[in-house]
C-alpha positions as a Markdown table, in Angstrom:
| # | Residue | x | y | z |
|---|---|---|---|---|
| 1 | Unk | 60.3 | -25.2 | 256.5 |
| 2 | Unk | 61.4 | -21.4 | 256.4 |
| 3 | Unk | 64.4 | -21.9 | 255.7 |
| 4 | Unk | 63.0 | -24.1 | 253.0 |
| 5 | Unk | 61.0 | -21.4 | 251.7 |
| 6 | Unk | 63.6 | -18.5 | 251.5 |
| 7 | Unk | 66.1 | -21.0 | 249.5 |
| 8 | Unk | 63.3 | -21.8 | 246.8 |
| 9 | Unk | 62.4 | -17.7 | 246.9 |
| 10 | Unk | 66.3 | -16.6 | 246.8 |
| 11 | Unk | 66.6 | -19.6 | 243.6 |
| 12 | Unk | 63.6 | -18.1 | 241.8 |
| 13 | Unk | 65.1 | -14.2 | 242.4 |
| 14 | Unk | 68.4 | -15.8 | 241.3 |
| 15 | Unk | 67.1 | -17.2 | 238.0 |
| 16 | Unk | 64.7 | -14.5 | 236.9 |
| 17 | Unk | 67.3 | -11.9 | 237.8 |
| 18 | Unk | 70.0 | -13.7 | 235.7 |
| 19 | Unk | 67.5 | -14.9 | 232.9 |
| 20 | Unk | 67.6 | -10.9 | 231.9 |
| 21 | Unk | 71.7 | -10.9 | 232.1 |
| 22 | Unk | 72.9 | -10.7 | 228.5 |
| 23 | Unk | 69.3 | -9.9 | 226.4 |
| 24 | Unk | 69.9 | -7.0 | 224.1 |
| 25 | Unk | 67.2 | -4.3 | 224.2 |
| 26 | Unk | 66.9 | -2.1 | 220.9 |
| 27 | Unk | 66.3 | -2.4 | 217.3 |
| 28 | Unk | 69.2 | -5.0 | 216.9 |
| 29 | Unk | 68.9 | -7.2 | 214.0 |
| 30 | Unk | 69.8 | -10.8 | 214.2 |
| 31 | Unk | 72.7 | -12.3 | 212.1 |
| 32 | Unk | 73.3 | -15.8 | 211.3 |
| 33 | Unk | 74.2 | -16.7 | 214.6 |
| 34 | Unk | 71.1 | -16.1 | 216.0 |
| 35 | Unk | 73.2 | -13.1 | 218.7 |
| 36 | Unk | 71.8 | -9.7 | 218.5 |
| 37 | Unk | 74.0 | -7.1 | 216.6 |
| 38 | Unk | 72.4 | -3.1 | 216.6 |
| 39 | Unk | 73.6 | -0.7 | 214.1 |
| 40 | Unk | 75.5 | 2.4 | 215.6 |
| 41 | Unk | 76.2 | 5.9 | 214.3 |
| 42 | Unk | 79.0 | 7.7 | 214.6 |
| 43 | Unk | 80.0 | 11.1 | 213.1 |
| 44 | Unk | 82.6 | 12.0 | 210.6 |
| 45 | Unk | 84.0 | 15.7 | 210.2 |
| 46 | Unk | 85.0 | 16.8 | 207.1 |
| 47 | Unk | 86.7 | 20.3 | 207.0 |
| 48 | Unk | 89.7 | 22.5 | 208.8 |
| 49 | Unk | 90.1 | 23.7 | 211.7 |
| 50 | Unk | 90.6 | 27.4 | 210.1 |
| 51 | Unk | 87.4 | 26.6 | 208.0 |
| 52 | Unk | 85.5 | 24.7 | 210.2 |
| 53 | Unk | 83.3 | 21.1 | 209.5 |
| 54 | Unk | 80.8 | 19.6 | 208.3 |
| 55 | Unk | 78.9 | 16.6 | 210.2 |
| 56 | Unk | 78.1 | 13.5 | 208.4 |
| 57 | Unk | 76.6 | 10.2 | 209.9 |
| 58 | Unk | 78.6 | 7.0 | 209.4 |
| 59 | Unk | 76.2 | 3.9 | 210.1 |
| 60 | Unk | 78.7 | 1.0 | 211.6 |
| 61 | Unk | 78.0 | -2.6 | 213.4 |
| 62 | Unk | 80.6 | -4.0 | 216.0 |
| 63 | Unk | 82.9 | -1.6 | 217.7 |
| 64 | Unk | 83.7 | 1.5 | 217.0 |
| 65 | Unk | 88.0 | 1.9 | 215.7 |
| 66 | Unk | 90.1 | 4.6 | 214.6 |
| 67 | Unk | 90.7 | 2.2 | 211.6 |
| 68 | Unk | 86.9 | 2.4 | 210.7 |
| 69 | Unk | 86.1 | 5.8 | 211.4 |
| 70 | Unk | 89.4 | 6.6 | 208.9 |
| 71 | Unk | 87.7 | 4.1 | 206.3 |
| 72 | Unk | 83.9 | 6.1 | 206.5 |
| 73 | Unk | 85.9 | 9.4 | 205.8 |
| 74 | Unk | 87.8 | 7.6 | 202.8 |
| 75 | Unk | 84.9 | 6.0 | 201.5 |
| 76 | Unk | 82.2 | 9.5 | 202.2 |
| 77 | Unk | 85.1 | 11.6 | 200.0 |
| 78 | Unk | 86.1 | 9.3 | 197.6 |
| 79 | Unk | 90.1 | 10.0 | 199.2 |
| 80 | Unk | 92.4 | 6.9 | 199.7 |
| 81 | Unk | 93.3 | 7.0 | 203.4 |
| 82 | Unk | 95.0 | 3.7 | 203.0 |
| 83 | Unk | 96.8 | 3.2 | 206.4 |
| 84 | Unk | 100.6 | 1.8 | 206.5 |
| 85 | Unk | 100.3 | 0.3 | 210.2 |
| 86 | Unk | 96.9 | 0.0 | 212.5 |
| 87 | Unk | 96.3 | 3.3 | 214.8 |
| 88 | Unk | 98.3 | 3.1 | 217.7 |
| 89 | Unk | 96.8 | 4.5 | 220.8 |
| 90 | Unk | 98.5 | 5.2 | 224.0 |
| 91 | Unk | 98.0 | 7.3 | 227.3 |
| 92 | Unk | 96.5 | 10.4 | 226.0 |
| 93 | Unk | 96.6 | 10.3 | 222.1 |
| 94 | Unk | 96.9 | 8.3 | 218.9 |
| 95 | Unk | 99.5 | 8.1 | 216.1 |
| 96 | Unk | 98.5 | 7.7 | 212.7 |
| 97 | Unk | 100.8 | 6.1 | 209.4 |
| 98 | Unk | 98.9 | 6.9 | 205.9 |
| 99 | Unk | 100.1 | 4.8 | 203.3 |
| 100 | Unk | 102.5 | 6.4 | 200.9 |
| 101 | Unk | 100.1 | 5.3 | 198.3 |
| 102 | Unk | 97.0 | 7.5 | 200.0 |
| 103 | Unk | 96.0 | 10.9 | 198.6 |
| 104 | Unk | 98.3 | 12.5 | 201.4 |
| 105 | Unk | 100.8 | 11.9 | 199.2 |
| 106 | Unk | 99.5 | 11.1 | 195.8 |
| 107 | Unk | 97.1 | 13.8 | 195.4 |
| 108 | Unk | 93.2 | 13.7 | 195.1 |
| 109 | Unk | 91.3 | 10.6 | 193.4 |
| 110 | Unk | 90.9 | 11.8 | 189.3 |
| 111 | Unk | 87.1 | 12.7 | 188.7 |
| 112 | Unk | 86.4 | 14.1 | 192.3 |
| 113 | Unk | 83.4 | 13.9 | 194.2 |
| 114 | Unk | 82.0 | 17.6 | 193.9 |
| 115 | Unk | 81.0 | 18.1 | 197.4 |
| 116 | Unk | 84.4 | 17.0 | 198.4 |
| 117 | Unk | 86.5 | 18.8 | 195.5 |
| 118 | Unk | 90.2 | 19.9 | 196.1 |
| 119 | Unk | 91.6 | 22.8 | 194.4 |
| 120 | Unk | 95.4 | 22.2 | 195.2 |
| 121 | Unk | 97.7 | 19.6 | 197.4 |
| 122 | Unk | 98.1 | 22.0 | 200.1 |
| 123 | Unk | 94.0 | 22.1 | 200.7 |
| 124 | Unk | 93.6 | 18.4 | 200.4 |
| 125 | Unk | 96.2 | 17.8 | 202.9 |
| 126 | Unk | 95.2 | 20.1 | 205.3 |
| 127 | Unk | 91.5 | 18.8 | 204.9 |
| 128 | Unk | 92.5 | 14.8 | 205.2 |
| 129 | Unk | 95.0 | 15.6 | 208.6 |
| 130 | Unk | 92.4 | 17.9 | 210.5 |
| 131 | Unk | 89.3 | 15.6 | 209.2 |
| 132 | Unk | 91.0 | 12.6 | 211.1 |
| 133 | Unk | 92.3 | 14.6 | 214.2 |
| 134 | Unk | 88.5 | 16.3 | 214.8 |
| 135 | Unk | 86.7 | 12.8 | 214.2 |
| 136 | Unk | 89.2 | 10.9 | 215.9 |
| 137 | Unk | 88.8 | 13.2 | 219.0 |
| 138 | Unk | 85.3 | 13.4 | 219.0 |
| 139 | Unk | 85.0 | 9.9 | 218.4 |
| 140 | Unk | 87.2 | 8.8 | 221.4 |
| 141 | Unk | 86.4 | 11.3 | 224.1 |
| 142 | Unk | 82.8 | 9.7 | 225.3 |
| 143 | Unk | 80.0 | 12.5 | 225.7 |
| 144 | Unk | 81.0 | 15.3 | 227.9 |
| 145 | Unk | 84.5 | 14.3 | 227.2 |
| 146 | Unk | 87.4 | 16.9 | 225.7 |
| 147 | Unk | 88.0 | 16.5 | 222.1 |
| 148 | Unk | 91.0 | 18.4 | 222.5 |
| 149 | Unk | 92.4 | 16.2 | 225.7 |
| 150 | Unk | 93.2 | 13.6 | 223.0 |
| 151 | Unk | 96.1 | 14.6 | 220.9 |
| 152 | Unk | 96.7 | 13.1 | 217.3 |
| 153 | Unk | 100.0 | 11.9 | 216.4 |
| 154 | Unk | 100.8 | 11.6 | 212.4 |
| 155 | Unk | 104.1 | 9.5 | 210.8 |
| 156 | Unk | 105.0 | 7.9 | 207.8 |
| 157 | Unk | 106.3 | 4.4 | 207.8 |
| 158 | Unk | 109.8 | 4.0 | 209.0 |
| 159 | Unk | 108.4 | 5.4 | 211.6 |
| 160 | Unk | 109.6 | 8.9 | 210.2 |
| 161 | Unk | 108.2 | 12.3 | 210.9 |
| 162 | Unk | 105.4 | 13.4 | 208.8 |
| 163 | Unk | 106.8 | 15.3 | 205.6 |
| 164 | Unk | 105.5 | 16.8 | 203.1 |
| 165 | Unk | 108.2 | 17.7 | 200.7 |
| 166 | Unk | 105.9 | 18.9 | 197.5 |
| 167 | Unk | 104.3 | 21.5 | 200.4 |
| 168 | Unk | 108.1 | 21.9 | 202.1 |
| 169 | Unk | 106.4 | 20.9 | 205.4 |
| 170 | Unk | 107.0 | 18.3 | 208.0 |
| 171 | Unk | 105.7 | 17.9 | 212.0 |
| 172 | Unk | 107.9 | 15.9 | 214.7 |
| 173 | Unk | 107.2 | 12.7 | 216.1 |
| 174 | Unk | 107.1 | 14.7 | 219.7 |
| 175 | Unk | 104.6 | 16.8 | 218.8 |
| 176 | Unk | 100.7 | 16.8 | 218.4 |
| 177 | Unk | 99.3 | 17.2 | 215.2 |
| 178 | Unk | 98.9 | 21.2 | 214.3 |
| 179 | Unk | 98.9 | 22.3 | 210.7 |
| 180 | Unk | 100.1 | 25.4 | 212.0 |
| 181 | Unk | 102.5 | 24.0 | 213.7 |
| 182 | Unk | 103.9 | 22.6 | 210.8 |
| 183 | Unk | 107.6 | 23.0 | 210.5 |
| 184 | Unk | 109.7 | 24.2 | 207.3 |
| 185 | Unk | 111.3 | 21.8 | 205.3 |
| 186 | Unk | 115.0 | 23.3 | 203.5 |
């Protein structure tokens, strides 16, 4: 009869305990499905690393990806940040390939957004590499975590160094993203 009694307590611990597994606490909203999906904020930086950044919220649902972080910044500024290939991400970084048809290479979008205004190639590129490298690394570090641990990779398809021929700049594959550290091209 005890032994009775602690089966039929240890079943009702059981199914109570496992009746909570998989419930979603939190202002979630429900989609069609009926499954719980909560809204998430992340934060985009806009600036230079000379200059420093602004901090904008970017509202998402699902999980988190380079990919979408790169969209919010294209779609806060008005830039294309059209990418060639999906973010790559290995031990200790990330390489990025913008599209030869984002404003990398074509230039800012034609009217501007004010807040976001470019006065010259050289400003807008410097702005759209370091705005992905700081949100990228704050992004993927966790709290507590160092931004700068994670090193951002950029390429252009062909999987050919990053080159800027207009500025006469161009950074290796080998190397983390610096602008300073940006190489003369002859």
């Amino acid at each position: 009869m005890k032994n009775q009694m602690r089966w039929l307590l240890c079943t009702v611990l059981v199914v109570l305990l496992l009746g909570g597994c998989g419930k979603s606490e939190g202002s979630g909203k429900e989609n069609p499905s009926g499954e719980q999906e909560k809204g998430e904020t992340a934060t985009l930086y806009i600036g230079t690393r000379a200059g420093g950044f602004a901090e904008y919220p970017f509202a998402y649902e699902g999980v988190l990806t380079p990919e979408l972080l790169i969209q919010g910044i294209g779609e806060l500024t008005g830039w294309n940040l059209t990418l060639a290939d999906q973010v790559f991400t290995g031990k200790g970084g990330m390489s990025i390939c913008l599209s030869g048809e984002s404003a990398l290479f074509t230039g800012p979008p034609d009217p501007q957004k004010e807040e976001f205004h470019m006065f010259d190639g050289a400003q807008l590129a410097e702005t759209i590499l370091d705005s992905i490298e700081k949100t990228l690394q704050e992004g993927f570090t966790g709290e507590g975590g160092n931004p700068d641990a994670l090193d951002i990779y950029y390429f252009m398809e062909g999987e050919q160094p990053l080159e800027l021929p207009v500025l006469g700049l161009k950074w290796p594959l080998d190397q983390p993203y610096d602008w300073a550290g940006a190489e003369k091209v002859e």
